[in-house]
gemmi code that builds the backbone of each chain (N, CA, C; Angstrom):
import gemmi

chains = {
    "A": [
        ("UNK", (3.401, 58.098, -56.721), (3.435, 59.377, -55.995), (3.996, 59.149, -54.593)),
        ("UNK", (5.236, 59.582, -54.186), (5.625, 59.611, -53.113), (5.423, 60.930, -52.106)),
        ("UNK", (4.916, 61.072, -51.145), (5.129, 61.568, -50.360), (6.173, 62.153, -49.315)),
        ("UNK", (7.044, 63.332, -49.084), (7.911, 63.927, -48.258), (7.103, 64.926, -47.008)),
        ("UNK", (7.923, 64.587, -45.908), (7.466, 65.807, -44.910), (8.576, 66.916, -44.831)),
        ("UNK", (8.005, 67.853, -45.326), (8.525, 69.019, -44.986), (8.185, 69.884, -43.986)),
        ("UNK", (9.203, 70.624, -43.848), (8.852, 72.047, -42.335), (8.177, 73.461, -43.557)),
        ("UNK", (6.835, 73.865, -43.232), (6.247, 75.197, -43.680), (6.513, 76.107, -44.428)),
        ("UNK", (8.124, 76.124, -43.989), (9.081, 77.081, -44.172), (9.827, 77.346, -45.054)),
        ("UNK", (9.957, 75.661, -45.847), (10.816, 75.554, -46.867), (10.014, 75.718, -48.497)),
        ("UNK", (8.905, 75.579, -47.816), (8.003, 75.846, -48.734), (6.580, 77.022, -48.910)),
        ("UNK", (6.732, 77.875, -48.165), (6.131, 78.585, -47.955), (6.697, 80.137, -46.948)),
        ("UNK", (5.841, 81.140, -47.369), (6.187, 82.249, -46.708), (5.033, 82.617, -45.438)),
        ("UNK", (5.374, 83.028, -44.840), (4.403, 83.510, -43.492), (5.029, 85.435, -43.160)),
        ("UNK", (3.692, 85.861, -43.069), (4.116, 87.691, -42.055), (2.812, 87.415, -41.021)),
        ("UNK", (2.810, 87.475, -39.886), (2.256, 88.248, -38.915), (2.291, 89.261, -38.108)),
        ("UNK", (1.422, 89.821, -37.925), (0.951, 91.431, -36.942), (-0.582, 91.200, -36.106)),
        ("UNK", (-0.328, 92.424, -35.460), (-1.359, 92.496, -34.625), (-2.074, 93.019, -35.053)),
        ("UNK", (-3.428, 93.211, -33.900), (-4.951, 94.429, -34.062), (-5.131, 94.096, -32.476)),
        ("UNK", (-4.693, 94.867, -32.023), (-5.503, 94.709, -30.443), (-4.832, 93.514, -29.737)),
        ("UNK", (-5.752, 92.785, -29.353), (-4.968, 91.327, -28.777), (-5.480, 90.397, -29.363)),
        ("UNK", (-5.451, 90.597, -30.849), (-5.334, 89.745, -32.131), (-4.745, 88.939, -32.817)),
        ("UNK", (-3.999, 88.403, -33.029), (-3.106, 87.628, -33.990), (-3.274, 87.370, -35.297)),
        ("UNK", (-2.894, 87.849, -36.386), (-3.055, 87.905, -37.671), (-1.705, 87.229, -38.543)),
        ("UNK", (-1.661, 86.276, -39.308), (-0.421, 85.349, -39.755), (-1.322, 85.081, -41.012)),
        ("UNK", (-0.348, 85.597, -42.566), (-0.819, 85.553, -43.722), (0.398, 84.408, -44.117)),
        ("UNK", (-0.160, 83.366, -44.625), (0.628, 82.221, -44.729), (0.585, 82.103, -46.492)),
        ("UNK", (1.885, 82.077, -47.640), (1.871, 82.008, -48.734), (2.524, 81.089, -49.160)),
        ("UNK", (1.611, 80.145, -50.185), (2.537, 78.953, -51.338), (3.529, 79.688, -51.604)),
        ("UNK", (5.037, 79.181, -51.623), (6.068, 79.616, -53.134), (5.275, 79.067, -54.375)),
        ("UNK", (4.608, 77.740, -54.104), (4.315, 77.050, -55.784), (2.978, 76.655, -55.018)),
        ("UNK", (2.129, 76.937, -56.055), (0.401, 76.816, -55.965), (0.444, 75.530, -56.090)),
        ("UNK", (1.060, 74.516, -56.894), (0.867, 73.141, -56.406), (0.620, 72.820, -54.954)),
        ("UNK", (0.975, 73.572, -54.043), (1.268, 72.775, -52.951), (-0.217, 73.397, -52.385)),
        ("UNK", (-0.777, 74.026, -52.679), (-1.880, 74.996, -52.018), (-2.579, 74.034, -51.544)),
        ("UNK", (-3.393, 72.965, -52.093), (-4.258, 71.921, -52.224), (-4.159, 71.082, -50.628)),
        ("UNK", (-2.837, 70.821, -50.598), (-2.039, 69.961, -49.399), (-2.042, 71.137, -48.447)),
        ("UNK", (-1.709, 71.804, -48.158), (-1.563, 72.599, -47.141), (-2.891, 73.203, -46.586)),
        ("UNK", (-3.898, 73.331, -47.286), (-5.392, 73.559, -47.444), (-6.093, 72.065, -46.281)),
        ("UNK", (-5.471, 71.115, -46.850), (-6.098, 69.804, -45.940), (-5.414, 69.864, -44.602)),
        ("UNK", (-3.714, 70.300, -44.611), (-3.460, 69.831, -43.090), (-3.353, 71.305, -42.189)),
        ("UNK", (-2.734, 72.406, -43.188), (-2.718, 73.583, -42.019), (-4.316, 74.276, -41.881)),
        ("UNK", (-5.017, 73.320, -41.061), (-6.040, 73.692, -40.551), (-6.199, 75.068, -39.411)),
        ("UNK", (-7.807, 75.424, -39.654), (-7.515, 76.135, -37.748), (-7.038, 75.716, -36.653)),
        ("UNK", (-7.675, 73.811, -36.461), (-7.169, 73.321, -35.688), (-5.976, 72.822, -35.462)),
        ("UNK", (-5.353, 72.443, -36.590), (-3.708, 72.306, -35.933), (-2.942, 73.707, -35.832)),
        ("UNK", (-3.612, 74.755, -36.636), (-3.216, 76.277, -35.727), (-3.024, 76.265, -34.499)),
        ("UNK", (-4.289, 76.249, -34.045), (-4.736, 75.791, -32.654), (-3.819, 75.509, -31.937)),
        ("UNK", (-3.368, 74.063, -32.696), (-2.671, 73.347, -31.345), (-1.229, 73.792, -31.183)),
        ("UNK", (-1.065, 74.443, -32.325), (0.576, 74.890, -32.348), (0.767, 75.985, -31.602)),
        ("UNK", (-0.351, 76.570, -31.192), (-0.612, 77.648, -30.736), (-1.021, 78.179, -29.143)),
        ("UNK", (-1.099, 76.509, -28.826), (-2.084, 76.332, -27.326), (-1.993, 77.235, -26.335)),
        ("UNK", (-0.538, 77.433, -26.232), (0.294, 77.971, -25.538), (-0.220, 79.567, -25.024)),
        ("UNK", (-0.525, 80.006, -26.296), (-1.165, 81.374, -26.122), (-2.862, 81.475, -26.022)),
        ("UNK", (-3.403, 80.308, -25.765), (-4.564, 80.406, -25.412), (-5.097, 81.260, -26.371)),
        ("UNK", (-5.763, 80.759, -27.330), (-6.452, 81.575, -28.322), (-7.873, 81.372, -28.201)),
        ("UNK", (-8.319, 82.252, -27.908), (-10.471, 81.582, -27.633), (-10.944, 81.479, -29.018)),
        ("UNK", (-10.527, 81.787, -30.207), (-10.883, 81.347, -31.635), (-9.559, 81.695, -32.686)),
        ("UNK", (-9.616, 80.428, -33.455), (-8.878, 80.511, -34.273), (-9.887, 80.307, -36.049)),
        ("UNK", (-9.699, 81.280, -36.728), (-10.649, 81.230, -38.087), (-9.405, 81.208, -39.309)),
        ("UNK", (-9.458, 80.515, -39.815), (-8.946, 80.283, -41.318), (-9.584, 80.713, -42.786)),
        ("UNK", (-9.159, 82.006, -42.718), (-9.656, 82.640, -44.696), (-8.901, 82.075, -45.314)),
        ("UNK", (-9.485, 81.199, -46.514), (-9.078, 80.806, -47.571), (-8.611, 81.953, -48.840)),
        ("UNK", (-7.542, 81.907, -49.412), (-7.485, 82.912, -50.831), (-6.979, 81.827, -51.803)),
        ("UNK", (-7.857, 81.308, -52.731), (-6.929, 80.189, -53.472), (-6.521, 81.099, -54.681)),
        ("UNK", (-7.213, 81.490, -54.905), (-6.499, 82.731, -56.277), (-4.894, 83.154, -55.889)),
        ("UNK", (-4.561, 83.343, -54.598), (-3.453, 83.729, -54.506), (-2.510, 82.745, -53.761)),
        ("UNK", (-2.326, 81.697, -53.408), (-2.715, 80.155, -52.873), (-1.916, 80.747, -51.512)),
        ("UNK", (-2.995, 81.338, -50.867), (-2.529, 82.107, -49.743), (-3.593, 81.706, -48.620)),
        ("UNK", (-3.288, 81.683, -46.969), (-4.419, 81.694, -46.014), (-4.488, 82.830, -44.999)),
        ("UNK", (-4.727, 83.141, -44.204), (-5.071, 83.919, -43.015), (-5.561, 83.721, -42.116)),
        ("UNK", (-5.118, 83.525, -41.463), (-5.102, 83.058, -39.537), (-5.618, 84.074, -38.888)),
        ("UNK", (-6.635, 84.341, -38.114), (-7.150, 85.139, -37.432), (-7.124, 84.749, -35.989)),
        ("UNK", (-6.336, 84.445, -35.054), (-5.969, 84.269, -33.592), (-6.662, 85.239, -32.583)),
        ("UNK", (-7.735, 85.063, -31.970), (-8.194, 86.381, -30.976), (-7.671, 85.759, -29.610)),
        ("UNK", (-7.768, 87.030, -29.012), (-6.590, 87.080, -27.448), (-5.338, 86.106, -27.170)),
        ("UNK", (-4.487, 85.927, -28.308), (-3.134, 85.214, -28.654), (-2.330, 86.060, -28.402)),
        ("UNK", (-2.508, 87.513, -27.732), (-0.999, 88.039, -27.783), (-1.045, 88.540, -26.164)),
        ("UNK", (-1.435, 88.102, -25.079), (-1.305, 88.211, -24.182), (-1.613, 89.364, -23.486)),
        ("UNK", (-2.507, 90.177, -24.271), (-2.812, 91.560, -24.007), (-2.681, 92.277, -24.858)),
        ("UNK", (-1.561, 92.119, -25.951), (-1.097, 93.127, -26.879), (0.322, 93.795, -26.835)),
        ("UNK", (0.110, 94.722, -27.810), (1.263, 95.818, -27.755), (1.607, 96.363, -26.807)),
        ("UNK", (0.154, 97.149, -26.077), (0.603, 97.573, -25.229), (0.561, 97.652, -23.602)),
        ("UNK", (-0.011, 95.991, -23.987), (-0.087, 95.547, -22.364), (0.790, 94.308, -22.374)),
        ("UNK", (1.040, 93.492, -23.385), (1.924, 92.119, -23.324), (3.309, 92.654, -22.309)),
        ("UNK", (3.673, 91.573, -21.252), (4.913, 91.348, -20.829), (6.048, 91.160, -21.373)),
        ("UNK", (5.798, 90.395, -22.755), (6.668, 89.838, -23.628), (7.365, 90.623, -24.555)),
        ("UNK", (8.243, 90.584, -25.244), (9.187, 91.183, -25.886), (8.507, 91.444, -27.076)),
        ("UNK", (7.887, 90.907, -27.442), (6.775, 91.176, -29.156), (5.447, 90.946, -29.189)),
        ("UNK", (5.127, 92.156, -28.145), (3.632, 92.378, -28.025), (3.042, 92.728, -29.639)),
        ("UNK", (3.746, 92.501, -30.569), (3.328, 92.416, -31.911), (2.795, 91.153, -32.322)),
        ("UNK", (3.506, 90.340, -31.908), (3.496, 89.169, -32.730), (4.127, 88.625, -33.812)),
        ("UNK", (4.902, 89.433, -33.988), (5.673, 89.821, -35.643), (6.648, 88.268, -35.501)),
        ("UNK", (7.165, 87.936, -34.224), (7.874, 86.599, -34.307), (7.353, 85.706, -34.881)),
        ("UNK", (5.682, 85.192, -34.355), (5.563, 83.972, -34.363), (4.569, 83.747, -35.792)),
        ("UNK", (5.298, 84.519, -36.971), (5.054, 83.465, -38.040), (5.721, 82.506, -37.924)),
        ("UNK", (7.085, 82.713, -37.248), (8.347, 81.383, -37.601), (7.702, 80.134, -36.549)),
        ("UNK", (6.566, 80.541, -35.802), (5.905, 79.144, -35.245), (5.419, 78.414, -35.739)),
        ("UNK", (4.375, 79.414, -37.013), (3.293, 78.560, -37.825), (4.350, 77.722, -38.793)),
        ("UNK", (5.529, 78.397, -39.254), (6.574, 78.248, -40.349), (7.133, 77.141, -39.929)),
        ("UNK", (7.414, 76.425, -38.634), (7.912, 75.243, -38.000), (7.224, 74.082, -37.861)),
        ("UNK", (5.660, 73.702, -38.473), (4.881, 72.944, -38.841), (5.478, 72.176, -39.885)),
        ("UNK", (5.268, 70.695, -39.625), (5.725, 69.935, -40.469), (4.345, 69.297, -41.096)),
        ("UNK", (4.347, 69.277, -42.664), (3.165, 69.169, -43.917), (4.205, 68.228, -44.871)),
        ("UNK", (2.952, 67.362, -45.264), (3.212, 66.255, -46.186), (3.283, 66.989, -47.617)),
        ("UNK", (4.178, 66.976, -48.534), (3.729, 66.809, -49.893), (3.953, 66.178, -51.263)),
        ("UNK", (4.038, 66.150, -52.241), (4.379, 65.249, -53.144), (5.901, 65.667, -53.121)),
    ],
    "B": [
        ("UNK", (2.985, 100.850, -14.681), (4.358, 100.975, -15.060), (4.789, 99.586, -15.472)),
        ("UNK", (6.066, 99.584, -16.587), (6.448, 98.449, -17.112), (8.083, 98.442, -16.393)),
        ("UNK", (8.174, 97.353, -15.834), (9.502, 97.155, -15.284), (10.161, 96.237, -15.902)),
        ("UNK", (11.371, 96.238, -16.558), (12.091, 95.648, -17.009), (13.442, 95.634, -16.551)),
        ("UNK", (14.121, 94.074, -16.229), (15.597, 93.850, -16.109), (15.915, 92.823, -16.456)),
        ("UNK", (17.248, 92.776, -16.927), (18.303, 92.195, -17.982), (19.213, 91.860, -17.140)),
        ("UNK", (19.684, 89.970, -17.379), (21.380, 89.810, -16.884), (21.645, 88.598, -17.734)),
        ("UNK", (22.756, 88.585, -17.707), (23.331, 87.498, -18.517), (24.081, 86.601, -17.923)),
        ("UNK", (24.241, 85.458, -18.863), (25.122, 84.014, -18.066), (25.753, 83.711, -19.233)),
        ("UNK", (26.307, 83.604, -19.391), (27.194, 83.008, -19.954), (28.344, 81.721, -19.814)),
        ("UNK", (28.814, 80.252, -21.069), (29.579, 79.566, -20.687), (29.285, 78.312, -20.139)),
        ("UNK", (29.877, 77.093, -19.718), (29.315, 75.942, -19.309), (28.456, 75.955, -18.446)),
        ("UNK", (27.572, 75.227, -18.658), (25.906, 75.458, -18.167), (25.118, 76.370, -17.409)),
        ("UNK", (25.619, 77.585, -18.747), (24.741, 79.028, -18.768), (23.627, 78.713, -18.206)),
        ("UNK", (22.299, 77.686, -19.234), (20.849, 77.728, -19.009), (20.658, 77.037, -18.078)),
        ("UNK", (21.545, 75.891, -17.680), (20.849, 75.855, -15.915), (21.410, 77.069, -14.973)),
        ("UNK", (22.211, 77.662, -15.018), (22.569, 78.851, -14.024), (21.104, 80.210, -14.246)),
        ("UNK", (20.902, 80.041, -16.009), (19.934, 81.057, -16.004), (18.883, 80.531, -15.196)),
        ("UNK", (18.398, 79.469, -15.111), (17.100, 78.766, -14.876), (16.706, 79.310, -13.353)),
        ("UNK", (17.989, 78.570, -12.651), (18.291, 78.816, -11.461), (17.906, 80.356, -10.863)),
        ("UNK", (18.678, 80.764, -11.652), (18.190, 82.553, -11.612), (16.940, 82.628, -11.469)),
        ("UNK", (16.228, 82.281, -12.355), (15.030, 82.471, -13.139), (13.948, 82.309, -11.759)),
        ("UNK", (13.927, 80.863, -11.114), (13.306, 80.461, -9.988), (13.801, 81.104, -9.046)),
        ("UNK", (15.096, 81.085, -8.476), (15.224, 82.002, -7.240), (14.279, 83.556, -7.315)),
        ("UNK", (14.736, 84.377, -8.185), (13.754, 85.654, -8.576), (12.228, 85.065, -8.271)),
        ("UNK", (11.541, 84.352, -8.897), (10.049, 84.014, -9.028), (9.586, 83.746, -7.719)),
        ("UNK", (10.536, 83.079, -6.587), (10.255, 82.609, -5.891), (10.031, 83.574, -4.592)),
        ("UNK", (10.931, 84.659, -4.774), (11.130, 85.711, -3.904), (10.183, 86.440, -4.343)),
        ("UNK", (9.792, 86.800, -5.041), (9.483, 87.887, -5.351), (6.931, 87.169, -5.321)),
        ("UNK", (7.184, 86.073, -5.485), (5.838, 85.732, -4.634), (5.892, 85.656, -3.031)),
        ("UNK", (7.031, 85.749, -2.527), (7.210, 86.327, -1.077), (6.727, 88.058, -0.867)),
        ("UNK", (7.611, 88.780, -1.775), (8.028, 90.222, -1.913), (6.712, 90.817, -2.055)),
        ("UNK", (6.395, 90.518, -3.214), (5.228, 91.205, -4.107), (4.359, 90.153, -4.576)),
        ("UNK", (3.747, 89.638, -3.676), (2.525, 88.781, -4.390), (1.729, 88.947, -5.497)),
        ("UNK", (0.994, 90.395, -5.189), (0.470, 89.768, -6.378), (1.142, 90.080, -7.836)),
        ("UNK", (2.006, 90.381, -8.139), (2.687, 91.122, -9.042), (2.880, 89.474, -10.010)),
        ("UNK", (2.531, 90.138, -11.118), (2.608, 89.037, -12.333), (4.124, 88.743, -12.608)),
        ("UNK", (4.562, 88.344, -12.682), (6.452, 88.214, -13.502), (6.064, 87.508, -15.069)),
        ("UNK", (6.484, 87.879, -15.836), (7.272, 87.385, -16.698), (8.980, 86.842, -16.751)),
        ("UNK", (9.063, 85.787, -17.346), (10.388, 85.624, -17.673), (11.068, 84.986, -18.617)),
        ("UNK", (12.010, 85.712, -19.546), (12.140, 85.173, -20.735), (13.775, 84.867, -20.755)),
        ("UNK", (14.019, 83.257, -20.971), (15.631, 83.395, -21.509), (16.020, 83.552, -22.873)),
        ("UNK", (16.532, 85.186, -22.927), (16.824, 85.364, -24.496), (18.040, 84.499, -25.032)),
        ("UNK", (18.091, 83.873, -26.376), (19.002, 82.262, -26.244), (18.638, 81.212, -26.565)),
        ("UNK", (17.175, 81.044, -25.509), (16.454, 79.776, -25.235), (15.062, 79.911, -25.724)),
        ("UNK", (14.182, 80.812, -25.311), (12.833, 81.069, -25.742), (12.632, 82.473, -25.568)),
        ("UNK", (12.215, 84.113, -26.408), (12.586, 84.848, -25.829), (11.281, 85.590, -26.268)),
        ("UNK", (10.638, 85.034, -27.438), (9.558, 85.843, -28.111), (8.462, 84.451, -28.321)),
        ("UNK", (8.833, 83.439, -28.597), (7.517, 82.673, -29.161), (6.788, 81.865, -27.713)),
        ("UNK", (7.395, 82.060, -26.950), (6.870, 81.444, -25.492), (5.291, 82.408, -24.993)),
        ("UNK", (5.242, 81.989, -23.930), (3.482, 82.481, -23.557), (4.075, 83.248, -21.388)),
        ("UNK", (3.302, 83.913, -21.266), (3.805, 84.404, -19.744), (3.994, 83.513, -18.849)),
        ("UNK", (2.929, 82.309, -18.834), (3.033, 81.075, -17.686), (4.474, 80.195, -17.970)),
        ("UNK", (5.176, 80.440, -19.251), (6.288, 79.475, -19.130), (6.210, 78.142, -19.964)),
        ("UNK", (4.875, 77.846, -20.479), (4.578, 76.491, -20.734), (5.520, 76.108, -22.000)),
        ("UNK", (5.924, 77.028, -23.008), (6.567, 76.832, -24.306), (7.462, 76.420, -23.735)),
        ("UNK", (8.398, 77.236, -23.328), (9.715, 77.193, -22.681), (10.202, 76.025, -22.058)),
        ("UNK", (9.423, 75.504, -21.381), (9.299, 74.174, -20.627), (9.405, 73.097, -21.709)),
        ("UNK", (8.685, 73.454, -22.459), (8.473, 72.256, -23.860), (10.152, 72.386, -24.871)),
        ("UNK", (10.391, 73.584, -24.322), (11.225, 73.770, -25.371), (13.074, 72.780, -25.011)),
        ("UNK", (13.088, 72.201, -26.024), (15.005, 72.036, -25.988), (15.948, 72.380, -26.525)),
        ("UNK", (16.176, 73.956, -26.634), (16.627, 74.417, -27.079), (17.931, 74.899, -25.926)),
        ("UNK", (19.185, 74.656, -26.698), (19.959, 74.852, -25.861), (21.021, 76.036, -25.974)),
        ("UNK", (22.127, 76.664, -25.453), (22.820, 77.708, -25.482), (23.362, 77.974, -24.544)),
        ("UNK", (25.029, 78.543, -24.728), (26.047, 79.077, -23.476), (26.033, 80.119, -23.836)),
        ("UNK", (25.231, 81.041, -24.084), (25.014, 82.382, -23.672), (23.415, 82.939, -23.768)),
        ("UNK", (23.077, 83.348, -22.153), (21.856, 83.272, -22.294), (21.433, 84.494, -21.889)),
        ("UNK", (20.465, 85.866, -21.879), (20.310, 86.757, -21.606), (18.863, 86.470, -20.269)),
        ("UNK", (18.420, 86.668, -19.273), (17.587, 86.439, -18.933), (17.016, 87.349, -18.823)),
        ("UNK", (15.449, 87.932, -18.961), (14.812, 88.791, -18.858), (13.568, 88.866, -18.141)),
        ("UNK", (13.255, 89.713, -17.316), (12.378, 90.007, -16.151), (11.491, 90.790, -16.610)),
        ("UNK", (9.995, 91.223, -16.328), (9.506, 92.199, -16.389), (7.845, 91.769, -15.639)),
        ("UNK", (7.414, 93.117, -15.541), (6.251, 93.078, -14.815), (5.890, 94.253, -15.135)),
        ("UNK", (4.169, 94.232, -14.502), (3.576, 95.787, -14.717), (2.691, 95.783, -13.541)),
        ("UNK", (2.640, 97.080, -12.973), (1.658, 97.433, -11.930), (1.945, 98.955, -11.637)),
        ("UNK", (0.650, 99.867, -11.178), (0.565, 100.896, -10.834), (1.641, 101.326, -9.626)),
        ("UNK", (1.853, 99.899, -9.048), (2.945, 100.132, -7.771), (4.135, 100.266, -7.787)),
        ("UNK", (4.566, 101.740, -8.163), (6.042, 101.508, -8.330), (7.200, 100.955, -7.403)),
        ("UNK", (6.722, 100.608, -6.169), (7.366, 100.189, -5.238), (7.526, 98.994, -5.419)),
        ("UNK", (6.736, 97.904, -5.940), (6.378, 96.807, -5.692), (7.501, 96.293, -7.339)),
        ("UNK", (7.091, 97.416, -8.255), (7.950, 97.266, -9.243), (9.692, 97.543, -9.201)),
        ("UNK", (10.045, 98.262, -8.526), (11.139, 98.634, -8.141), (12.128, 97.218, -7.273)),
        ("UNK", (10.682, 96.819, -6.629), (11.312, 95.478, -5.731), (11.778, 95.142, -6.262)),
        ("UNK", (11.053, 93.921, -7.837), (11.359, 92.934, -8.901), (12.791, 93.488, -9.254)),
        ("UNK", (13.108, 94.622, -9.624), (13.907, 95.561, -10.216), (15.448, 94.797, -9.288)),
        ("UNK", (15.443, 95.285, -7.767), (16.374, 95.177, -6.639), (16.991, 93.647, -6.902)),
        ("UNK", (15.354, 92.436, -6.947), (15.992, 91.535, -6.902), (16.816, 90.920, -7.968)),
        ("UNK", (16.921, 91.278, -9.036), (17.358, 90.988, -10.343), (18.622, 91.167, -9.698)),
        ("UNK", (19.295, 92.966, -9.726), (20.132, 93.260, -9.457), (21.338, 92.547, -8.112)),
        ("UNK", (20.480, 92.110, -7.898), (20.666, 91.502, -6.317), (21.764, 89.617, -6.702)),
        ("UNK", (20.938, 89.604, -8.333), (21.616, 88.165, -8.686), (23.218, 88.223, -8.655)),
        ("UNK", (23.413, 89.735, -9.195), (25.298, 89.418, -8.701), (25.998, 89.347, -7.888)),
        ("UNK", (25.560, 89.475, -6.691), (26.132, 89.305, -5.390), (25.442, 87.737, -4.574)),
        ("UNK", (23.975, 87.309, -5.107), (23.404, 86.859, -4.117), (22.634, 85.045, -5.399)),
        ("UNK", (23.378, 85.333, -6.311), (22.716, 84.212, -7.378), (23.667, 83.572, -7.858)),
        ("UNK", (23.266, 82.708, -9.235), (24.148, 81.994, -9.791), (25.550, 82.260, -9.781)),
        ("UNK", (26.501, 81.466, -9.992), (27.972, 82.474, -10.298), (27.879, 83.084, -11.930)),
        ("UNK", (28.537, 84.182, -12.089), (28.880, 84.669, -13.469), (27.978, 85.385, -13.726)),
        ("UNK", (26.647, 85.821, -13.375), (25.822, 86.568, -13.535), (26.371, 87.845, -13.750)),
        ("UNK", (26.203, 88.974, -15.215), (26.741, 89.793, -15.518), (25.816, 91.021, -16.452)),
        ("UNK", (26.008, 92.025, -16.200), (25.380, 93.067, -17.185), (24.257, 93.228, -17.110)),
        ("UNK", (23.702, 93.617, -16.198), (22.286, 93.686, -15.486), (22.047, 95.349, -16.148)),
        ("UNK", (21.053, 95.070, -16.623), (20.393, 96.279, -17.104), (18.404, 96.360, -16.590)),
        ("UNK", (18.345, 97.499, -15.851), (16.738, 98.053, -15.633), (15.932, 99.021, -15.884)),
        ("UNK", (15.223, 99.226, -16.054), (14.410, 100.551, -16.449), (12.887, 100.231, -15.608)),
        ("UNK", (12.156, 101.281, -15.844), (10.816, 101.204, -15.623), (10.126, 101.978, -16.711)),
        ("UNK", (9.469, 101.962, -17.867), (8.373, 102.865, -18.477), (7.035, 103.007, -18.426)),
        ("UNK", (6.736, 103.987, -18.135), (5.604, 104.557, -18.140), (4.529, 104.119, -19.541)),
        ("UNK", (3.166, 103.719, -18.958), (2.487, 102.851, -20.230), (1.351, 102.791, -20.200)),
        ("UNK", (0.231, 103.081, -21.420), (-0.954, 103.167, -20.683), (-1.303, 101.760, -21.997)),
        ("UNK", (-2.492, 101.168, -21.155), (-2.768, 99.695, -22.457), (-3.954, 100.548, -23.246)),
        ("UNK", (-4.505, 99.810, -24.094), (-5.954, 100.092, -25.052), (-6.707, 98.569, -25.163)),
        ("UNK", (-8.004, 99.133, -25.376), (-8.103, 97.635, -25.457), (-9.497, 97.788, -27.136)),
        ("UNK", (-9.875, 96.934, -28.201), (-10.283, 97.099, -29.274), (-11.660, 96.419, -28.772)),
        ("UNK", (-12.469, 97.551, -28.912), (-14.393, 97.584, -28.997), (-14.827, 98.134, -30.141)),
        ("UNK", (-15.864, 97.394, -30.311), (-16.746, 98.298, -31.144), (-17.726, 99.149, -30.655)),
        ("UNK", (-18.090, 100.450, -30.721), (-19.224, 101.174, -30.725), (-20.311, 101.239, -31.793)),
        ("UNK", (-21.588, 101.760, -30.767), (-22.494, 101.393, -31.481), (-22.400, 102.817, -33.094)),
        ("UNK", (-22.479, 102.951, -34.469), (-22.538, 103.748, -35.072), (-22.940, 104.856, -34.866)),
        ("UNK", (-24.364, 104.692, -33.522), (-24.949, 106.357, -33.394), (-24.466, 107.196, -33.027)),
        ("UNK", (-23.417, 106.499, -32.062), (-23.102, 107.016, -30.799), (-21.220, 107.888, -31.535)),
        ("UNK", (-21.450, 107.845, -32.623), (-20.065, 108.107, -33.676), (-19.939, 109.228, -34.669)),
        ("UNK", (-19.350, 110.103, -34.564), (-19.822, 111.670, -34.921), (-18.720, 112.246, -35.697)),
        ("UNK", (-17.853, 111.447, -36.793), (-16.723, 112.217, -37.909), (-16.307, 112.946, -37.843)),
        ("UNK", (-15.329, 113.665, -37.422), (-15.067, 115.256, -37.852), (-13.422, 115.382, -38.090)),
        ("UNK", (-13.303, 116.183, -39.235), (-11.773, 116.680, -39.484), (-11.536, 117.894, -39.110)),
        ("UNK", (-10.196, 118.068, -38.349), (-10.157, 119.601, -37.784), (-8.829, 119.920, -38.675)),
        ("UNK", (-8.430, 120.599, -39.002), (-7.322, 121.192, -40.068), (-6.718, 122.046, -38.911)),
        ("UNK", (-5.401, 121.822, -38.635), (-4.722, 122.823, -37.358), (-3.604, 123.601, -38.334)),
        ("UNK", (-3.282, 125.070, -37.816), (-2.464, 125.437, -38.572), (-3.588, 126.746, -39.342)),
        ("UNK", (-2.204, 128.007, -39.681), (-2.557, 128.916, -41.095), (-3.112, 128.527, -42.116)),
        ("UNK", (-4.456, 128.908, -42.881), (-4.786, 128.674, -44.181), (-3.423, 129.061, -45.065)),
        ("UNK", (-3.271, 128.333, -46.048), (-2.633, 128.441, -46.828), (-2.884, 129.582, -47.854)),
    ],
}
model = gemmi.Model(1)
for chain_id, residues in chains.items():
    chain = gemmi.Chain(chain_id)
    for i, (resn, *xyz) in enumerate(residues, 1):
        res = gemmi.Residue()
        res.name, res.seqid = resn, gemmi.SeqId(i, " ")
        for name, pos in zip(("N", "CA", "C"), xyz):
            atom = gemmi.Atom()
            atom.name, atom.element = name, gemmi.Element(name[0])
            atom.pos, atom.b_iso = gemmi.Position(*pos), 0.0
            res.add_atom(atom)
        chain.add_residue(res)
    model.add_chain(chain)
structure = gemmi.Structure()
structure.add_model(model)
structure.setup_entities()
């Protein structure tokens, strides 16, 4: 069994949106094989750290293995929000392609 | 109020000319308008996944000869917002060379922020506006 590192992206789908000054990022296997592996390394905490930047005071990880899917729950990650953020996507709608730029081991 | 302005650089070493920009503005404008927050984003370089303090951006090496730079701030003071506004504008005569296509606005904005209330205190009602049918 050899091992490859891949980027998130090539193997998986990501959408995020907001709720307030929320951060919400639904992260999906293409192939449920990989669910298992991605389950061990895309933790809350390396969320977290990919994430530092926006200062998140909690990051929670829902598991869906039925659908070999996760959910990122980010609170006060968007800098205020919609409609107080400075930033160009007081949505958040960009930064699935952050979580999507994580590099994960898999067979 | 939300103040927003736009200029561009373009061409051999756009993103240090933007940069340059970037600090001259920041720097004046904690002279100008203290307390006034800035944002600043080089669209190009980092334009959406960065954070207000800058820290992504900094991390980031991402490079590009055409860079959009973008300003913005918010405060009840439209004066103070108008400043930020001047000095942007101010980059084509008084900033990098090539600085071009400066665009500003100000909009009007109110924030929200997500609480919960207590259930009692929460009272349903549908109002139907309009002729019965």
């Amino acid at each position: 069994m050899t091992l490859r590192t891949v980027k998130l992206f090539e193997i998986a789908n990501a959408r995020s949106g907001d709720k307030g000054n929320r951060l919400n990022i639904a992260l999906v296997c293409r192939d449920p094989a990989h669910y298992p592996a991605l389950a061990r390394q895309v933790t809350a905490e390396a969320v977290a750290a990919a994430f530092a930047h926006r200062k998140p005071s909690r990051v929670v990880r829902y598991d869906l293995p039925r659908l070999s899917a996760f959910n990122f729950v980010l609170d006060d990650a968007l800098e205020g929000g919609v409609n107080a953020s400075l930033g160009l996507d007081g949505h958040g709608k960009s930064l699935s392609f952050l979580l999507l730029d994580l590099p994960v081991q898999v067979e | 109020l939300l103040g927003e302005a736009e200029i561009s650089y373009a061409g051999p070493n756009a993103a240090a000319r933007a940069r340059l920009a970037a600090e001259t503005v920041a720097e004046r404008m904690r002279i100008r308008a203290p307390g006034l927050k800035l944002r600043i984003d080089a669209i190009g370089l980092a334009s959406v996944l960065g954070d207000d303090a800058g820290a992504f951006a900094r991390r980031s090496n991402a490079s590009s000869e055409d860079v959009r730079l973008r300003f913005a701030a918010q405060s009840a003071d439209r004066a103070a917002v108008e400043r930020l506004l001047d000095e942007v504008e101010a980059l084509y005569c008084a900033g990098p060379a090539g600085g071009a296509g400066v665009r500003r606005h100000i909009t009007p904005r109110l924030a929200s922020a997500s609480c919960l209330i207590e259930r009692e205190f929460v009272q349903p009602t549908v109002t139907v506006f309009g002729s019965e049918a």
